[in-house]
Backbone as ProteinMPNN parsed JSONL, in Angstrom:
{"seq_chain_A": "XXXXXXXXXXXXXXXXXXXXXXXXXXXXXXXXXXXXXXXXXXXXXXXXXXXXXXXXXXXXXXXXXXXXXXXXXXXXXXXXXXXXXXXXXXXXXXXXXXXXXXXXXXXXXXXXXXXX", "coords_chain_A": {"N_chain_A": [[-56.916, 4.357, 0.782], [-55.975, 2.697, 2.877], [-54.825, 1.013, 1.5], [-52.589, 2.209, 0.3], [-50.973, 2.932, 2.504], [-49.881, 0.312, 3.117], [-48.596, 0.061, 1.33], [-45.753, 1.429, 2.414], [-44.664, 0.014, 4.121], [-43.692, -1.658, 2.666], [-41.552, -0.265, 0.871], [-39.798, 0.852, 2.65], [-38.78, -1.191, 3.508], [-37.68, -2.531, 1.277], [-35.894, -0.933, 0.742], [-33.882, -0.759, 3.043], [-33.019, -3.747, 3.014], [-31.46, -2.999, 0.615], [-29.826, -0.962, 1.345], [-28.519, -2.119, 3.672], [-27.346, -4.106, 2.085], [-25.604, -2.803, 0.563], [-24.121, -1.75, 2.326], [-22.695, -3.484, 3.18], [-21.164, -5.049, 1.287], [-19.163, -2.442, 0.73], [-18.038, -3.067, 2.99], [-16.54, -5.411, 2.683], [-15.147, -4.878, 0.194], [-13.522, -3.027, 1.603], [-11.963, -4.528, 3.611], [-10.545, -6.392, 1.581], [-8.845, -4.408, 0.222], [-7.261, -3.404, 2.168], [-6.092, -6.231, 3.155], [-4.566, -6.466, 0.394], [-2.872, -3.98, 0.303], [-1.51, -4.431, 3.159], [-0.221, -6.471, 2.347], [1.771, -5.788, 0.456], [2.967, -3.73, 1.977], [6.042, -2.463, 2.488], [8.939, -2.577, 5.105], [10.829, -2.614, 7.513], [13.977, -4.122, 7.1], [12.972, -5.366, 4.421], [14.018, -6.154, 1.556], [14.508, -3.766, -1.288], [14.104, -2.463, -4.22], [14.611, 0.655, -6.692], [12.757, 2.364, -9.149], [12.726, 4.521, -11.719], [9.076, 5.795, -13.031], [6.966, 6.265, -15.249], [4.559, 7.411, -14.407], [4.703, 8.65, -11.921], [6.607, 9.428, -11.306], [9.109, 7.922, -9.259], [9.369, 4.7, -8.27], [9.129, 2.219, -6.052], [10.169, -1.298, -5.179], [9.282, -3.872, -3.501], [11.626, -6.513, -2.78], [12.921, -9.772, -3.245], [15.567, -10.502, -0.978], [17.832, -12.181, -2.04], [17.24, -11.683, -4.716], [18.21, -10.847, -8.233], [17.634, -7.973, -10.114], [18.788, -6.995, -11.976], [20.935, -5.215, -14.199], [20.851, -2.888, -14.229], [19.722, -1.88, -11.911], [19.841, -1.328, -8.057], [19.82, -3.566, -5.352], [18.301, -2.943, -2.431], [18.249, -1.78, 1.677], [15.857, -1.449, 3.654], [16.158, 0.484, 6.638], [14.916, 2.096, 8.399], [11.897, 3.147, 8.613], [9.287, 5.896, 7.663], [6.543, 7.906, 8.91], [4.817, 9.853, 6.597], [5.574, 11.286, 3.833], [7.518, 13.27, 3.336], [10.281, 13.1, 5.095], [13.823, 12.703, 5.82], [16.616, 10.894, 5.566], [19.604, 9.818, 7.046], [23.117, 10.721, 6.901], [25.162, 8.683, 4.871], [22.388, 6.88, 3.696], [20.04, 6.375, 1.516], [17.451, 8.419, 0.381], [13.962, 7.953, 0.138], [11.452, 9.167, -0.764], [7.92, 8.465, -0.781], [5.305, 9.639, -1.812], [2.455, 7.941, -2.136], [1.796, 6.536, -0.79], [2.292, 7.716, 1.826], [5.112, 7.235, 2.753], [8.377, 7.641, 4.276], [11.329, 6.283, 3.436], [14.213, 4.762, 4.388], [17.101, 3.972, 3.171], [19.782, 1.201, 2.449], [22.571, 0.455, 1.097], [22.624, -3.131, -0.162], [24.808, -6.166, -0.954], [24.148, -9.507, -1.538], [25.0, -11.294, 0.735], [26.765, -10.013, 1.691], [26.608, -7.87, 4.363], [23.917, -8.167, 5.117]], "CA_chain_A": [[-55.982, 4.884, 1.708], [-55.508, 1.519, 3.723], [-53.825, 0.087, 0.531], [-51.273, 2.996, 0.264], [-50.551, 2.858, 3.716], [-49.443, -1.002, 3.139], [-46.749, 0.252, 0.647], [-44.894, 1.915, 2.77], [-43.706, -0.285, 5.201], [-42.391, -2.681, 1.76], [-40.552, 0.166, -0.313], [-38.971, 0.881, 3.511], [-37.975, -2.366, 3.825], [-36.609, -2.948, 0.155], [-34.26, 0.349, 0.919], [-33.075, -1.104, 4.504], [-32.325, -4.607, 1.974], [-30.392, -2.473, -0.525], [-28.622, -0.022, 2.036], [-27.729, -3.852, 4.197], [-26.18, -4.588, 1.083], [-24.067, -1.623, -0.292], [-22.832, -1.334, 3.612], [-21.511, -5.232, 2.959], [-20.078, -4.609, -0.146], [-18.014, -1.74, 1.46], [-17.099, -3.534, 4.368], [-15.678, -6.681, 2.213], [-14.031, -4.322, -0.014], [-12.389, -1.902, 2.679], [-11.279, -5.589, 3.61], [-9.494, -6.857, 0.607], [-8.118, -3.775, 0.093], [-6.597, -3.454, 3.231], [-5.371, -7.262, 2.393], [-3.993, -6.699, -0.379], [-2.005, -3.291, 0.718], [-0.425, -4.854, 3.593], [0.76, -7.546, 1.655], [3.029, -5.266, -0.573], [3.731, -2.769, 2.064], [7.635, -2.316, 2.778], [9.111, -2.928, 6.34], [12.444, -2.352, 7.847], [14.481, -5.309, 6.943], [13.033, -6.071, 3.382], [15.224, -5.679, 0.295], [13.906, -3.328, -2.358], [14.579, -1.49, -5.756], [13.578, 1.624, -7.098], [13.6, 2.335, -10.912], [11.581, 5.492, -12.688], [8.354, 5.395, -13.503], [6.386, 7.351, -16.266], [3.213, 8.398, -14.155], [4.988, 8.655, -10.549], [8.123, 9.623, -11.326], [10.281, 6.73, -8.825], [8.683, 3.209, -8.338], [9.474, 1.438, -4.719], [8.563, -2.296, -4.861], [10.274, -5.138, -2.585], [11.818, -7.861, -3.835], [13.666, -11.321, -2.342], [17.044, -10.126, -0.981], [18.804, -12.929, -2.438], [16.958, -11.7, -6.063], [19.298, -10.521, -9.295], [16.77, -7.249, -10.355], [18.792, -6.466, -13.785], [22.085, -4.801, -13.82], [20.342, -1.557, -13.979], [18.661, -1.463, -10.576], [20.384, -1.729, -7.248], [18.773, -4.146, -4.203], [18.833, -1.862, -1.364], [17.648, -3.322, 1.896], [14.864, -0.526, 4.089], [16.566, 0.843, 7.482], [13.809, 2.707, 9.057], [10.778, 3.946, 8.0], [9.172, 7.122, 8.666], [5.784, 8.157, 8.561], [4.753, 11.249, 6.107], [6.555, 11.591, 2.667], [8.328, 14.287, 3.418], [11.049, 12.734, 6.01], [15.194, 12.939, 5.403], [17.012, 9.948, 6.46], [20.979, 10.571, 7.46], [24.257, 10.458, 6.139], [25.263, 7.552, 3.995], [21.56, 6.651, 3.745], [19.531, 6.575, 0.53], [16.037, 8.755, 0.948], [13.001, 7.604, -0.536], [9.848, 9.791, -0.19], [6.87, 7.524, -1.281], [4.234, 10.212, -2.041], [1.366, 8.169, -2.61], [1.764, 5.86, 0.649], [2.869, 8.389, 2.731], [6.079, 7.026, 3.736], [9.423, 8.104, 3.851], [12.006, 4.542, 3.571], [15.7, 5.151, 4.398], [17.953, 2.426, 2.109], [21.094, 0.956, 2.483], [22.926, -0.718, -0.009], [22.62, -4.37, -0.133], [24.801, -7.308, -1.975], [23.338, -10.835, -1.52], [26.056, -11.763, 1.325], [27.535, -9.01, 2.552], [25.8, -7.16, 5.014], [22.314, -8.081, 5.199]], "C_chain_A": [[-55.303, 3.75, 2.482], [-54.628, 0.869, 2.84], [-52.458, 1.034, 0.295], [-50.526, 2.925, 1.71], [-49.742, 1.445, 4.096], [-48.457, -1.226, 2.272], [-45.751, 0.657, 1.174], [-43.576, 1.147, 3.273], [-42.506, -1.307, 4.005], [-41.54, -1.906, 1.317], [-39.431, 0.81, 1.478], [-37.635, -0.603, 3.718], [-37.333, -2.698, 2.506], [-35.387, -2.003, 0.969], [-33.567, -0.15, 2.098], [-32.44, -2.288, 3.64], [-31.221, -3.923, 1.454], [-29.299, -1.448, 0.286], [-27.942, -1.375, 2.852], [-26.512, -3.942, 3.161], [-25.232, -4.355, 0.294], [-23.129, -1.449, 1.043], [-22.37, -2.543, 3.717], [-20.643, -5.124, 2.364], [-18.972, -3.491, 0.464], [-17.129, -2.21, 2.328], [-16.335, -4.355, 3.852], [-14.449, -5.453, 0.891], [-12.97, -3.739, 0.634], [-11.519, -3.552, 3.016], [-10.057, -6.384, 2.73], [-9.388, -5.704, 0.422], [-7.187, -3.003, 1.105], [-5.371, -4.788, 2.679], [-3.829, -7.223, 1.298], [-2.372, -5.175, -0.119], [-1.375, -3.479, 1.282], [0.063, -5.784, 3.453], [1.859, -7.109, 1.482], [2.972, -4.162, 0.511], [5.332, -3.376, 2.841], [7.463, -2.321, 4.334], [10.162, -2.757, 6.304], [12.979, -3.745, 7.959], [14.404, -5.755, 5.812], [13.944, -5.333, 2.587], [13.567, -4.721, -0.672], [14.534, -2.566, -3.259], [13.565, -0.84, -6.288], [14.11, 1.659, -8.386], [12.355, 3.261, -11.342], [10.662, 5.174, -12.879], [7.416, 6.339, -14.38], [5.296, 8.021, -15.58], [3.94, 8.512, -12.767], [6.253, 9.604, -10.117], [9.202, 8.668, -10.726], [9.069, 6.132, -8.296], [9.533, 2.549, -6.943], [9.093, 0.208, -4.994], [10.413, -2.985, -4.274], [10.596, -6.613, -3.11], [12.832, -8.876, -2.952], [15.157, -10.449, -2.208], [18.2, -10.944, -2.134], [18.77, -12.511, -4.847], [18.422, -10.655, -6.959], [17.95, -9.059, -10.076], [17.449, -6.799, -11.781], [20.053, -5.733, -13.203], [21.877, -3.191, -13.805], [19.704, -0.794, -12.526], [20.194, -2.142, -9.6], [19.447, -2.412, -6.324], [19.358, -3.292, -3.461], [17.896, -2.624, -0.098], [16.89, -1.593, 3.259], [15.58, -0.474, 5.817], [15.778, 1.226, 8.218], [13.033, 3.115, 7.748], [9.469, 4.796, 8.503], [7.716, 7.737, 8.035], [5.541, 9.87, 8.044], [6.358, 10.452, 4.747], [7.724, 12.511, 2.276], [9.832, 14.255, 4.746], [12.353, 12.559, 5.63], [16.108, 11.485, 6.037], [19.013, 10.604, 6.38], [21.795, 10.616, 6.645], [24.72, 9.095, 5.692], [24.059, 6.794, 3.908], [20.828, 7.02, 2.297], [17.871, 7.284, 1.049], [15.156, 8.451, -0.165], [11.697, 8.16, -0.404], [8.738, 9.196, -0.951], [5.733, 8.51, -0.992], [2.751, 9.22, -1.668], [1.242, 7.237, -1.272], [2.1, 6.541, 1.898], [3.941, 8.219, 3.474], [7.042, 7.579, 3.108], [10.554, 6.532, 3.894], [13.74, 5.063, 3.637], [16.522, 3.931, 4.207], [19.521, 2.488, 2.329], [21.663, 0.448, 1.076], [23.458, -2.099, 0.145], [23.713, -5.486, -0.727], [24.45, -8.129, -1.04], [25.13, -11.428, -0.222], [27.009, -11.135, 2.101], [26.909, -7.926, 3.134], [24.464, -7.307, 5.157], [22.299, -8.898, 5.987]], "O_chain_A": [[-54.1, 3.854, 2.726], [-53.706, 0.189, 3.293], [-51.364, 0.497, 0.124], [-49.297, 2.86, 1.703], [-49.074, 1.362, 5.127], [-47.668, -2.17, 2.227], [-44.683, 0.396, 0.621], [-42.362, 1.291, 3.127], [-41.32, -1.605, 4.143], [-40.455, -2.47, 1.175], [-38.279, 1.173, 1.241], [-36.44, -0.814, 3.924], [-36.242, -3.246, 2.665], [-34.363, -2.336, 1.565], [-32.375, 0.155, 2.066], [-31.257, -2.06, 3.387], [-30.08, -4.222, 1.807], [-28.158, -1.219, -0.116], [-26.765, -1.613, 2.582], [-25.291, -3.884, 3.301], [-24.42, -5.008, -0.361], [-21.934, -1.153, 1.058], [-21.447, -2.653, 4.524], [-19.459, -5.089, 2.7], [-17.83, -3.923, 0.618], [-15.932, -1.969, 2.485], [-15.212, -4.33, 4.356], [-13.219, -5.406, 0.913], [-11.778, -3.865, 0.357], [-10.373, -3.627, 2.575], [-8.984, -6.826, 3.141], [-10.603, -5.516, 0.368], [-6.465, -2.069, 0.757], [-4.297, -4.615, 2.103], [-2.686, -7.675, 1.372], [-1.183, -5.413, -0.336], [-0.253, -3.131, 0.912], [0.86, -6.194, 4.297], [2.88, -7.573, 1.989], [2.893, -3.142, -0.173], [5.563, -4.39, 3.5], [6.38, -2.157, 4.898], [10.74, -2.692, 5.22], [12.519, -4.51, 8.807], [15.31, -6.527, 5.5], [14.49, -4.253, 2.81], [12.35, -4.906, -0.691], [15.588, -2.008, -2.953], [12.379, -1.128, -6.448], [15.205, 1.293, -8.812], [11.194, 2.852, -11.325], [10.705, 3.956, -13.056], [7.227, 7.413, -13.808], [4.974, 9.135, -15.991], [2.897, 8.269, -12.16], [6.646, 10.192, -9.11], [10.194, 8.471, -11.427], [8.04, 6.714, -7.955], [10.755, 2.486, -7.072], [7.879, 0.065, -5.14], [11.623, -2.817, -4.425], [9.931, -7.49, -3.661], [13.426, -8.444, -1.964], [15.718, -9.878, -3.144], [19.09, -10.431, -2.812], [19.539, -12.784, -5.769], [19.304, -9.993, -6.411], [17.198, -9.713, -10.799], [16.738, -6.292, -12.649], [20.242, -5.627, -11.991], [22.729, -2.408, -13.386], [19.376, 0.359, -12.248], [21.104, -2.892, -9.953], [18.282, -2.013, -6.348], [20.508, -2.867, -3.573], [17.123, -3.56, -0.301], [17.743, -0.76, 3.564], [15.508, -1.588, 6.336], [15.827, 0.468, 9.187], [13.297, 3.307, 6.561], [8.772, 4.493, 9.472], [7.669, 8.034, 6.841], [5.877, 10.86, 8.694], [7.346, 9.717, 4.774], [8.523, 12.519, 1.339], [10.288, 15.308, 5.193], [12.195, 11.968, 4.562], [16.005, 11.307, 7.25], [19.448, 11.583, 5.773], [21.409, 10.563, 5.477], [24.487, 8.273, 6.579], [24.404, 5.62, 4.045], [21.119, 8.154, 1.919], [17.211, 6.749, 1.939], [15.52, 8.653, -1.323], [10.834, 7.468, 0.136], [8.741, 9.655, -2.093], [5.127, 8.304, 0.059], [1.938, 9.761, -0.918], [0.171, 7.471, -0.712], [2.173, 5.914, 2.955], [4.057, 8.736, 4.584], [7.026, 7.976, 1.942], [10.141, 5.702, 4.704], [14.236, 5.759, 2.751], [16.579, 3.014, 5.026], [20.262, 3.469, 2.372], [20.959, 0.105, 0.126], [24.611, -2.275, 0.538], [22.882, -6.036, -1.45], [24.379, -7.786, 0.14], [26.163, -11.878, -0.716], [27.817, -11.575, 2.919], [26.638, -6.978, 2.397], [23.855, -6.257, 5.36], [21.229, -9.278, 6.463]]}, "name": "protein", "num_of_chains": 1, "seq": "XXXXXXXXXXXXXXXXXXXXXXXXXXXXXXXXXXXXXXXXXXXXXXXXXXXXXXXXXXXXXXXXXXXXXXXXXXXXXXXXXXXXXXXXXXXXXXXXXXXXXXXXXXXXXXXXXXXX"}
């Protein structure tokens, strides 16, 4: 009985080890993936282009104002931006509802020199 009683306190203490170390691992992930999201999220002021995408349906990503994106895409350059996906931006304003980020992005149209 005295020898079972002297397991306890180790298979406690492995599990406090192994729970330590899955609540690290979370915390450094939630970290870089924070990181890495507000890297690439959009802001009022950057340039960006949208262009179809097969699993999403429209594709948002930001790109150098001064960049050349293909003669197929327009640079457009982010006016406000409005929390929730479901937001309308005004008249002469391009609307962008970004489902999976929850934003809404209201676009101008950009060239490299005129107006930005």
């Amino acid at each position: 009985m005295y020898h079972q009683q002297s397991q306890r306190p180790t298979v406690r203490a492995r599990k406090l080890i192994v729970s330590g170390v899955i609540l690290l691992l979370v915390i450094v992930a939630a970290i870089i993936g924070h990181a890495v999201t507000s890297g690439s999220s959009i802001a009022v002021g950057d340039c960006v282009v949208t262009n179809p995408d097969p699993l999403s349906g429209w594709n948002i990503q930001k790109v150098a104002c001064n960049s050349n994106p293909g003669s197929a895409l327009e640079v457009q350059k982010v006016a406000s931006v409005q929390s929730g996906s479901t937001g309308e931006c005004g008249f002469g304003f391009t609307t962008f509802q970004d489902q999976p980020s929850d934003q809404t992005y209201c676009l101008t149209p950009y060239s490299f020199g005129f107006g930005g």
